[in-house]
PDB file of N, CA, C and O in Angstrom, chain B, residues numbered from 101:
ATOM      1  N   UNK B 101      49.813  51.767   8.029  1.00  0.00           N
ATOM      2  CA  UNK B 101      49.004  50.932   8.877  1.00  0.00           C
ATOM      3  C   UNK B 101      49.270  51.312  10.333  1.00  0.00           C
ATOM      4  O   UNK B 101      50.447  51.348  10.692  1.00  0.00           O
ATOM      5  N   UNK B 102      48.393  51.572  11.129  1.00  0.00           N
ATOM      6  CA  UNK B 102      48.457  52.125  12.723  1.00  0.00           C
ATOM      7  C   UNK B 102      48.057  50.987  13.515  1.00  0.00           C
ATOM      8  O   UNK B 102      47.314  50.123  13.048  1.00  0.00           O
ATOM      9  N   UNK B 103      48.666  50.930  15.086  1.00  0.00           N
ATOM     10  CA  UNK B 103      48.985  49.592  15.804  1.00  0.00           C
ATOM     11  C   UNK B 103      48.086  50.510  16.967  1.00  0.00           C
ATOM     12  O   UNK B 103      47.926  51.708  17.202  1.00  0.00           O
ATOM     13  N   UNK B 104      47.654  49.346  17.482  1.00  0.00           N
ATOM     14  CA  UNK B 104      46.620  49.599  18.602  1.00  0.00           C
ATOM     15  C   UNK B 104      47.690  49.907  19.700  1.00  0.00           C
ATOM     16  O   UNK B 104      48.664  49.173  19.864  1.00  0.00           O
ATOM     17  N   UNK B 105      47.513  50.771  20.270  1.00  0.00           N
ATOM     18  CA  UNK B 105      48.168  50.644  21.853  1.00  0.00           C
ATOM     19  C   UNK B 105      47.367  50.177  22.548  1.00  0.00           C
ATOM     20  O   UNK B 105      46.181  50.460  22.379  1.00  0.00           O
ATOM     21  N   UNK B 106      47.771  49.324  23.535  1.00  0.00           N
ATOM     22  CA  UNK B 106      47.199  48.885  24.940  1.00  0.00           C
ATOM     23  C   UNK B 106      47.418  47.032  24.630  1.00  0.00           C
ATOM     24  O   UNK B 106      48.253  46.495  23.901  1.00  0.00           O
ATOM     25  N   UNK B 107      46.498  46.482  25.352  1.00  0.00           N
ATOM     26  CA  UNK B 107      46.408  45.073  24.908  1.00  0.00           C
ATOM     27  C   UNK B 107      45.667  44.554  24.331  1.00  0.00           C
ATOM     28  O   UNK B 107      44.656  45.257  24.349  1.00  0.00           O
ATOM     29  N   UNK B 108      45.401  43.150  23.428  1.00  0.00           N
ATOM     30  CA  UNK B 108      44.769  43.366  22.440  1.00  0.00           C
ATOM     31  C   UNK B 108      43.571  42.038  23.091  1.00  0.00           C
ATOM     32  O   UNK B 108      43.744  41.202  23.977  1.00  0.00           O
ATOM     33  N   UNK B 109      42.284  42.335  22.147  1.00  0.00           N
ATOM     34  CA  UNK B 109      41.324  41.828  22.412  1.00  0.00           C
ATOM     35  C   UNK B 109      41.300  40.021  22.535  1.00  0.00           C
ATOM     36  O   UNK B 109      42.308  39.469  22.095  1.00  0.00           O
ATOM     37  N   UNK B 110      40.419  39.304  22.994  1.00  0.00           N
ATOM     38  CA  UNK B 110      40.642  37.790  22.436  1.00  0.00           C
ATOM     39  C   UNK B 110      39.903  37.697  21.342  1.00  0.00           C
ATOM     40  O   UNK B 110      39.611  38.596  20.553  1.00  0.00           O
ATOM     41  N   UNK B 111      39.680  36.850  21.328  1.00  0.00           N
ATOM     42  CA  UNK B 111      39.413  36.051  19.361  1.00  0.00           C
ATOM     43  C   UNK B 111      38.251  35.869  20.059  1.00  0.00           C
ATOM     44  O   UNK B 111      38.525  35.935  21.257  1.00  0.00           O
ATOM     45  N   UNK B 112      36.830  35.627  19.847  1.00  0.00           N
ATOM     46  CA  UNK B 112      36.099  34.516  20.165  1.00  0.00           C
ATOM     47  C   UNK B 112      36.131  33.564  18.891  1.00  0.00           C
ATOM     48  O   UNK B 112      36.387  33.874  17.727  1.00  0.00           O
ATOM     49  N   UNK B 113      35.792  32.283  19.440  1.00  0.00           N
ATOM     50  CA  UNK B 113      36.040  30.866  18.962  1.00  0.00           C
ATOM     51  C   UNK B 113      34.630  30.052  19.301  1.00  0.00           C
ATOM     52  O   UNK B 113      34.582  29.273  20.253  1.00  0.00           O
ATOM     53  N   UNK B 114      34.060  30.176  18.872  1.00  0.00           N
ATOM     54  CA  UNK B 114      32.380  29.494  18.472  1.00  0.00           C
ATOM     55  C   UNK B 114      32.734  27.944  18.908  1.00  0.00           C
ATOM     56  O   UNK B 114      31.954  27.162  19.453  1.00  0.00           O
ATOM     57  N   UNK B 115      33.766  27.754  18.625  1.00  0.00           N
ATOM     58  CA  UNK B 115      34.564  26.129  18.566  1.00  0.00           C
ATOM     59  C   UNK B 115      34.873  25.901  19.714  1.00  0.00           C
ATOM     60  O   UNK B 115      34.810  24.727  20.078  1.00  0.00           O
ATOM     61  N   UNK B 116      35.264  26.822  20.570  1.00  0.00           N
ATOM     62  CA  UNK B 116      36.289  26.522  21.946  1.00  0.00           C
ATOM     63  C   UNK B 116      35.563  25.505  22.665  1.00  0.00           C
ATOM     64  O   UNK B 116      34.399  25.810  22.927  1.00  0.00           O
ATOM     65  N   UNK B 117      36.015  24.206  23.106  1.00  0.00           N
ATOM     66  CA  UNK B 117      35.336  23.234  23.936  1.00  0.00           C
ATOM     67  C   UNK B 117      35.404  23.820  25.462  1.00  0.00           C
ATOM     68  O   UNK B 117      35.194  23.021  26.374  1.00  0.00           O
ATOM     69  N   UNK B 118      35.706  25.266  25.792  1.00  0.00           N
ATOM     70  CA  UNK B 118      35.244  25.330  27.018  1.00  0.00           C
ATOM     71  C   UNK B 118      34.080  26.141  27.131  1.00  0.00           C
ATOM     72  O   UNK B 118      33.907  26.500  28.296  1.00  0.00           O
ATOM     73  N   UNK B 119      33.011  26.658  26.138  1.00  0.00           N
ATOM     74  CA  UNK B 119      32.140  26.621  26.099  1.00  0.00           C
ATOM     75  C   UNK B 119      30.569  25.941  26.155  1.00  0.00           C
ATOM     76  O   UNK B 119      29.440  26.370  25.917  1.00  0.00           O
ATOM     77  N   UNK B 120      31.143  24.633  26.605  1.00  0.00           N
ATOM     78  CA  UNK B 120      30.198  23.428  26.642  1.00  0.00           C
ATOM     79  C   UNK B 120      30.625  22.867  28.091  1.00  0.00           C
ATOM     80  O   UNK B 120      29.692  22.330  28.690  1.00  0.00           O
ATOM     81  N   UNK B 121      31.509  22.884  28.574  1.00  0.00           N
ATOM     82  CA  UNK B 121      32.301  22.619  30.062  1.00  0.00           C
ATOM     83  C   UNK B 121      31.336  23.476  31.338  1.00  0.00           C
ATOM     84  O   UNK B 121      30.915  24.615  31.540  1.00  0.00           O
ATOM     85  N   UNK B 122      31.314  22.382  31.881  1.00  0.00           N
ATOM     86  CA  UNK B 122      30.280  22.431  33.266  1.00  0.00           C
ATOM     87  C   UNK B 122      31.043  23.165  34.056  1.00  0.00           C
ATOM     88  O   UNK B 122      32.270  23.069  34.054  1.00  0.00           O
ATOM     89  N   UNK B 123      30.256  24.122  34.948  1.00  0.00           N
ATOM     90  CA  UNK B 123      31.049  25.643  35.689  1.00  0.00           C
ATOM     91  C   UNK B 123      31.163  24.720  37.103  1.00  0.00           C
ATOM     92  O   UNK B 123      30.397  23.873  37.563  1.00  0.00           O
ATOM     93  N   UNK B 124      32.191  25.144  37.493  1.00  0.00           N
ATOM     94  CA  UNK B 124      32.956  24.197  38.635  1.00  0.00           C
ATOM     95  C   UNK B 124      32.336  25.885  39.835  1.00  0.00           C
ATOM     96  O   UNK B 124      31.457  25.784  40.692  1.00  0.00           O
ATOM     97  N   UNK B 125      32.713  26.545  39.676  1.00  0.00           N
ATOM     98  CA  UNK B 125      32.558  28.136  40.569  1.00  0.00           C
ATOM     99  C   UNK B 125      31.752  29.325  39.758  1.00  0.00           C
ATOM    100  O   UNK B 125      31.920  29.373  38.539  1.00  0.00           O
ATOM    101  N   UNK B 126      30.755  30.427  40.483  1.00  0.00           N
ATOM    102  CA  UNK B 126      30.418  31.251  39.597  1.00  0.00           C
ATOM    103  C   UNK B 126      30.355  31.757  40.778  1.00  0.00           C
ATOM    104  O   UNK B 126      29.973  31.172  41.792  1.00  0.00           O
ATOM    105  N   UNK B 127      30.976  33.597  40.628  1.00  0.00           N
ATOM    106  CA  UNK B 127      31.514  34.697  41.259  1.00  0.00           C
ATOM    107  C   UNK B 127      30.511  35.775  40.936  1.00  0.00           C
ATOM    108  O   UNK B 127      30.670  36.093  39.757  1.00  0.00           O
ATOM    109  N   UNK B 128      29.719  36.341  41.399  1.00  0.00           N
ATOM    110  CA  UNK B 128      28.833  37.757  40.921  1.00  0.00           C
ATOM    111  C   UNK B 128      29.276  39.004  41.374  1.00  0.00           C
ATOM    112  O   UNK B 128      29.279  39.372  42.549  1.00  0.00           O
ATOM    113  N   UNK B 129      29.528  39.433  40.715  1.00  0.00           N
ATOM    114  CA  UNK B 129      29.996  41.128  41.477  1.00  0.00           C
ATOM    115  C   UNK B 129      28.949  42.283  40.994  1.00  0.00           C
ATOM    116  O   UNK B 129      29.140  43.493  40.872  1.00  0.00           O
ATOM    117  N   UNK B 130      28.190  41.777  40.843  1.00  0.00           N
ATOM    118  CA  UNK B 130      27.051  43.053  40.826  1.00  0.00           C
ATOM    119  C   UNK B 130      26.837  43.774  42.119  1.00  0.00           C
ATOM    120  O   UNK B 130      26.524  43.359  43.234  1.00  0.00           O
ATOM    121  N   UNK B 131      27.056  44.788  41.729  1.00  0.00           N
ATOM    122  CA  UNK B 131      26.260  45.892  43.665  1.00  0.00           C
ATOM    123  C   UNK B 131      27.686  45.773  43.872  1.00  0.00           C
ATOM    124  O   UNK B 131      27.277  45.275  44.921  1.00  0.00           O
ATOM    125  N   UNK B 132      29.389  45.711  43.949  1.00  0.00           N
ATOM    126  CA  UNK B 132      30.451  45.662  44.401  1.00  0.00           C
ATOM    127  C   UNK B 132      31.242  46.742  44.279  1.00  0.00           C
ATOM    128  O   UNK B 132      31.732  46.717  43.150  1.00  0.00           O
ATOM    129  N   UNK B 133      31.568  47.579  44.825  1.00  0.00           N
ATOM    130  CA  UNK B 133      32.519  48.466  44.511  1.00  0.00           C
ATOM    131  C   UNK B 133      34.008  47.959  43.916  1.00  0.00           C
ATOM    132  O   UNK B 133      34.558  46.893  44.193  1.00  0.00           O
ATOM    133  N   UNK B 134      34.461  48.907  43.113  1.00  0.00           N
ATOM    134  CA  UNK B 134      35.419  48.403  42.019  1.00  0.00           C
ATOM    135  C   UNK B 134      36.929  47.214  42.928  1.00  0.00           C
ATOM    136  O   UNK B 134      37.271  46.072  42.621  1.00  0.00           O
ATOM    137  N   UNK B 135      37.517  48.216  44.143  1.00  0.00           N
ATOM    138  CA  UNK B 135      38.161  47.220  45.213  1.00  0.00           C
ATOM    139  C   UNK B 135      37.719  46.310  45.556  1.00  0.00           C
ATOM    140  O   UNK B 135      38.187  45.204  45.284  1.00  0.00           O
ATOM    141  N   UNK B 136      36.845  46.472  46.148  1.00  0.00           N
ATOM    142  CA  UNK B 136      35.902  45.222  46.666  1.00  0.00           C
ATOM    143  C   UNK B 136      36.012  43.842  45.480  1.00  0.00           C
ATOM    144  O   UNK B 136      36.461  42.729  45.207  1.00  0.00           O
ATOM    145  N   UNK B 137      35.421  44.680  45.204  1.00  0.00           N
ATOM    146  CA  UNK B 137      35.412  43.150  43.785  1.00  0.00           C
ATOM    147  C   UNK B 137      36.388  43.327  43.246  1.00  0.00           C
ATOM    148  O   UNK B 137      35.889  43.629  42.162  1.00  0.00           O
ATOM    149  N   UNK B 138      37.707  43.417  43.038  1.00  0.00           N
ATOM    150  CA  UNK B 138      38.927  42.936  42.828  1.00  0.00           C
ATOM    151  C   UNK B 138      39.617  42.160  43.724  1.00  0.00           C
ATOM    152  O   UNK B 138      40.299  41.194  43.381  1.00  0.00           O
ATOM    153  N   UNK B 139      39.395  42.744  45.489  1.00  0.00           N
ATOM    154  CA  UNK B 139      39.559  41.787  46.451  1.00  0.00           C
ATOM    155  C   UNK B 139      39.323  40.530  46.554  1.00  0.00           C
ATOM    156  O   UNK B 139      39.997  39.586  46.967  1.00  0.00           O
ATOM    157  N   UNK B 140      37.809  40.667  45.936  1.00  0.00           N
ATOM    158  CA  UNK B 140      36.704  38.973  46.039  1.00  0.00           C
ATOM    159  C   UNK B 140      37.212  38.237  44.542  1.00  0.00           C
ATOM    160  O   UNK B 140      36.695  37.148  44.296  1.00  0.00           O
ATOM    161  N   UNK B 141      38.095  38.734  43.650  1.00  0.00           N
ATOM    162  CA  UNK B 141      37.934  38.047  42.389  1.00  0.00           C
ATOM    163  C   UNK B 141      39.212  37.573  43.201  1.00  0.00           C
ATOM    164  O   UNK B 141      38.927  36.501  43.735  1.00  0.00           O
ATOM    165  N   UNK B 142      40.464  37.942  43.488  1.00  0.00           N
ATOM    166  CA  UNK B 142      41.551  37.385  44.222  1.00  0.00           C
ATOM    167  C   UNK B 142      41.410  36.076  44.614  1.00  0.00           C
ATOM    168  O   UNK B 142      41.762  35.013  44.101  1.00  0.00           O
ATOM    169  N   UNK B 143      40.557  36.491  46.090  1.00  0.00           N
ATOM    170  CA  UNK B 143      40.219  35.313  46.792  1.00  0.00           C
ATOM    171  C   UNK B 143      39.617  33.923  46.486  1.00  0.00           C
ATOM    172  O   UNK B 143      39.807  32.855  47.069  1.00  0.00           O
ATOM    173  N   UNK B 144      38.676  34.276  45.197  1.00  0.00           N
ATOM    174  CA  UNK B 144      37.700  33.303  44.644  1.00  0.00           C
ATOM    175  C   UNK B 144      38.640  32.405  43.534  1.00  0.00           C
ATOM    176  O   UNK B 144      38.496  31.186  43.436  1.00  0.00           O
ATOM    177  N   UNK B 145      39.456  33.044  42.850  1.00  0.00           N
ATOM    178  CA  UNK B 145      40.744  32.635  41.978  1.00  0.00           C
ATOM    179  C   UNK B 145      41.305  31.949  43.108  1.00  0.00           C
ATOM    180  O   UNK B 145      40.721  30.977  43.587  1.00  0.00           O
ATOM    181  N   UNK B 146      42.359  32.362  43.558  1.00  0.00           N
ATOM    182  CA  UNK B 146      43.277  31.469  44.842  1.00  0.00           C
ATOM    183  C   UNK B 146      42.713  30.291  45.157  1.00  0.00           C
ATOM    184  O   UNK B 146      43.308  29.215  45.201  1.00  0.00           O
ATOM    185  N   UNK B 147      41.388  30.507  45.414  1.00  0.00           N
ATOM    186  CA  UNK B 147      40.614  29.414  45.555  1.00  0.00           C
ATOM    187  C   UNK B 147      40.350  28.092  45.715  1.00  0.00           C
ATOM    188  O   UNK B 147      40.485  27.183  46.533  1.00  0.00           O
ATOM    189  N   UNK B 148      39.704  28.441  44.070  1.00  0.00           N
ATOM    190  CA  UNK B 148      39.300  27.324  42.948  1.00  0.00           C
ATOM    191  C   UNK B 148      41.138  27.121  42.450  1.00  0.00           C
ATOM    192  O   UNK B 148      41.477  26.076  41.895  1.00  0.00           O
ATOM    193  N   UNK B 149      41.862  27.902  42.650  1.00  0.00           N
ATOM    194  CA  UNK B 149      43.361  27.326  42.096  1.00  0.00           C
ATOM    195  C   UNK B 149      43.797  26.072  43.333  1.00  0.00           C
ATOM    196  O   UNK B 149      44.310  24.984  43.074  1.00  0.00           O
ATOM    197  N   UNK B 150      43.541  26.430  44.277  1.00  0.00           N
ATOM    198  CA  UNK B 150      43.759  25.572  45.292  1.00  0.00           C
ATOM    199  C   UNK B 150      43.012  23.954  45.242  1.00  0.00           C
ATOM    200  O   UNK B 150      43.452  22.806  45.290  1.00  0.00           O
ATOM    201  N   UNK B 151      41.694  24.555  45.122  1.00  0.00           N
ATOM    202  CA  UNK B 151      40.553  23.586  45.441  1.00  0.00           C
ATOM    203  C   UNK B 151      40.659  22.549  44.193  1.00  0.00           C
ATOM    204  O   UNK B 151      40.766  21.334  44.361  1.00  0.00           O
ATOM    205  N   UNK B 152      40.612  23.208  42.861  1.00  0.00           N
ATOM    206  CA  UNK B 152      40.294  22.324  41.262  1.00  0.00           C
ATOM    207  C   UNK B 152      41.576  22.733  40.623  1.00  0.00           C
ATOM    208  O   UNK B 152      41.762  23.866  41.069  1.00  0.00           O
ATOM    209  N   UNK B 153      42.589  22.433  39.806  1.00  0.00           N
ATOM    210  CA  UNK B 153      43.344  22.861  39.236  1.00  0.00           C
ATOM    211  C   UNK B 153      42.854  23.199  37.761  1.00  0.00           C
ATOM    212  O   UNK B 153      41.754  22.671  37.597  1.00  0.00           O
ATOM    213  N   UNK B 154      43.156  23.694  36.948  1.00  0.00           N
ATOM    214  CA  UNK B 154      41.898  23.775  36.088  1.00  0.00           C
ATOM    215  C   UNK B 154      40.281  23.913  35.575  1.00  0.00           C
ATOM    216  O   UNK B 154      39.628  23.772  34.541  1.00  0.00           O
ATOM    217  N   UNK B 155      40.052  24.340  37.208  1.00  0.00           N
ATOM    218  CA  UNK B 155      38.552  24.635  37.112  1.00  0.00           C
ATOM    219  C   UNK B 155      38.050  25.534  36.174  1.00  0.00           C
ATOM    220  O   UNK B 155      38.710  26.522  35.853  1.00  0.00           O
ATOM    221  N   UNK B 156      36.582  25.219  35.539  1.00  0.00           N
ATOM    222  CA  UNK B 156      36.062  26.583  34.937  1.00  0.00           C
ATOM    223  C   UNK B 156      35.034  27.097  36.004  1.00  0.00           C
ATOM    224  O   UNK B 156      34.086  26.582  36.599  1.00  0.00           O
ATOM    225  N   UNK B 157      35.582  28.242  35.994  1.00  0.00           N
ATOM    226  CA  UNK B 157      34.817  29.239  36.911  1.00  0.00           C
ATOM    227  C   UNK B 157      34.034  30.363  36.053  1.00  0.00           C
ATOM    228  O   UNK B 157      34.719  30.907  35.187  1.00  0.00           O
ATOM    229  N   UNK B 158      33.025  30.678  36.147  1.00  0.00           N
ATOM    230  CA  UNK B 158      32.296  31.737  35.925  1.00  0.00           C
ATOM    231  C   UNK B 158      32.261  33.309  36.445  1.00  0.00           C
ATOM    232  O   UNK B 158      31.398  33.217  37.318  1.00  0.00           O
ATOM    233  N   UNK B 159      32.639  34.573  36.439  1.00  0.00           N
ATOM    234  CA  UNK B 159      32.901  35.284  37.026  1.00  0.00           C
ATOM    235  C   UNK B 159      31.517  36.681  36.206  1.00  0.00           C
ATOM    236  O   UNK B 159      31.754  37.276  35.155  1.00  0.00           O
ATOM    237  N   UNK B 160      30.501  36.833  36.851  1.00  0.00           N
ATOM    238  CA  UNK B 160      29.386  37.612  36.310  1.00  0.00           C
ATOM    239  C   UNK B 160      29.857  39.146  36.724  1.00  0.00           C
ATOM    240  O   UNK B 160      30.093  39.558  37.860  1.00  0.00           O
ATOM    241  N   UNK B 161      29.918  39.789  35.613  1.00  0.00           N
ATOM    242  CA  UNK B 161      30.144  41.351  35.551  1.00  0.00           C
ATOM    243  C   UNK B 161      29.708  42.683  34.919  1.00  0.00           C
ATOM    244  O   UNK B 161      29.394  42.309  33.789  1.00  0.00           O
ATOM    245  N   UNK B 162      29.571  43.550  34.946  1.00  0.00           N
ATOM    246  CA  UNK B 162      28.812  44.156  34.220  1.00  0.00           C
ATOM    247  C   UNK B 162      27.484  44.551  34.229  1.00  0.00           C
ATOM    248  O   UNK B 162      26.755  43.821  34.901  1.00  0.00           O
ATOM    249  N   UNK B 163      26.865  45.655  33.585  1.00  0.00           N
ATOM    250  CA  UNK B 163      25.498  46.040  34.102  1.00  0.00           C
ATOM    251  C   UNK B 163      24.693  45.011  33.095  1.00  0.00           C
ATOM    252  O   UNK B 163      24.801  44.688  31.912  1.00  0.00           O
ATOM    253  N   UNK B 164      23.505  44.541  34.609  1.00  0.00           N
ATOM    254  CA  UNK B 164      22.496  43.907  34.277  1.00  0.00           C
ATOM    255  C   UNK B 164      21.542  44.421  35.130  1.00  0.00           C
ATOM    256  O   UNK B 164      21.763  45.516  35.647  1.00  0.00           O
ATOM    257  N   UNK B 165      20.025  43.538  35.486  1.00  0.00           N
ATOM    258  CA  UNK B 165      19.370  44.212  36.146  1.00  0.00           C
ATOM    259  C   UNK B 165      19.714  44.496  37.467  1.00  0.00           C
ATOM    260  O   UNK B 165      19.292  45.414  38.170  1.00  0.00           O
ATOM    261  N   UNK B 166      20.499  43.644  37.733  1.00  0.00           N
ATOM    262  CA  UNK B 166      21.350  43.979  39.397  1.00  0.00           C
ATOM    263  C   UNK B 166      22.008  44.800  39.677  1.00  0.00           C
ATOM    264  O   UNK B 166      22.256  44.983  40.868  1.00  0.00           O
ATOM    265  N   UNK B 167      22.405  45.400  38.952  1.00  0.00           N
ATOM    266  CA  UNK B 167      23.363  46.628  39.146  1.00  0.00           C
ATOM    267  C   UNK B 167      25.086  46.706  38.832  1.00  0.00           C
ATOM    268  O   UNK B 167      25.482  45.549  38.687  1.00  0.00           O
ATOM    269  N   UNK B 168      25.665  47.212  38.756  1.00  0.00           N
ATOM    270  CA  UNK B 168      27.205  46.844  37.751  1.00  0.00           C
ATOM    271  C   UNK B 168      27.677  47.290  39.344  1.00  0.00           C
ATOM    272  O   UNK B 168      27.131  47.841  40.299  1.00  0.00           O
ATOM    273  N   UNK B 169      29.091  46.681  39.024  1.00  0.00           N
ATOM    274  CA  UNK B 169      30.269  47.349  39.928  1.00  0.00           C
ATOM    275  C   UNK B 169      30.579  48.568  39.727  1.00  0.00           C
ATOM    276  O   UNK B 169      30.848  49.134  38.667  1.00  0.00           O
ATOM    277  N   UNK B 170      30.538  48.916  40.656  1.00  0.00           N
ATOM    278  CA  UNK B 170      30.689  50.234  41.119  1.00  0.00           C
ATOM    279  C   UNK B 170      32.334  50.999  41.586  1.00  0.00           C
ATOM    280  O   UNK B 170      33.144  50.632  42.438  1.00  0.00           O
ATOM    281  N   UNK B 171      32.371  52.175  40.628  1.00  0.00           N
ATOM    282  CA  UNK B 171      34.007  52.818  41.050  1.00  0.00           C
ATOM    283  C   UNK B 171      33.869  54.042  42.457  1.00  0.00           C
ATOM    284  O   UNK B 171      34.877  54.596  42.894  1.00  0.00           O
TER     285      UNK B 171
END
């Protein structure tokens, strides 16, 4: 039996009650260069850690019609 290197994926959970939980913050990094938007995910985290303790935040990534982050 062979072991994945690296870290391992999450579970999704159809069940998880934070899937029904109202988004306190939502972050877009479309059009961002890869720093850039690691900078802005920082700041936007620190945040909402400051601002809500437990907030759910939304963080949009990935190619859509807007365009993906950029390396």
């Amino acid at each position: 039996m062979s072991r994945r290197k690296g870290p391992r994926q999450p579970v999704f959970d159809s069940g998880d009650p934070l899937l029904d939980a109202s988004v306190d913050g939502e972050l877009d990094l479309h059009g961002r260069t890869a720093m850039d938007a690691g900078s802005k995910l920082r700041m936007f985290l620190q945040t909402w850690q400051r601002r809500k303790r437990g907030a759910v935040v939304q963080i949009i990534t990935g190619k859509g019609n807007g365009g993906a982050v950029v390396d």
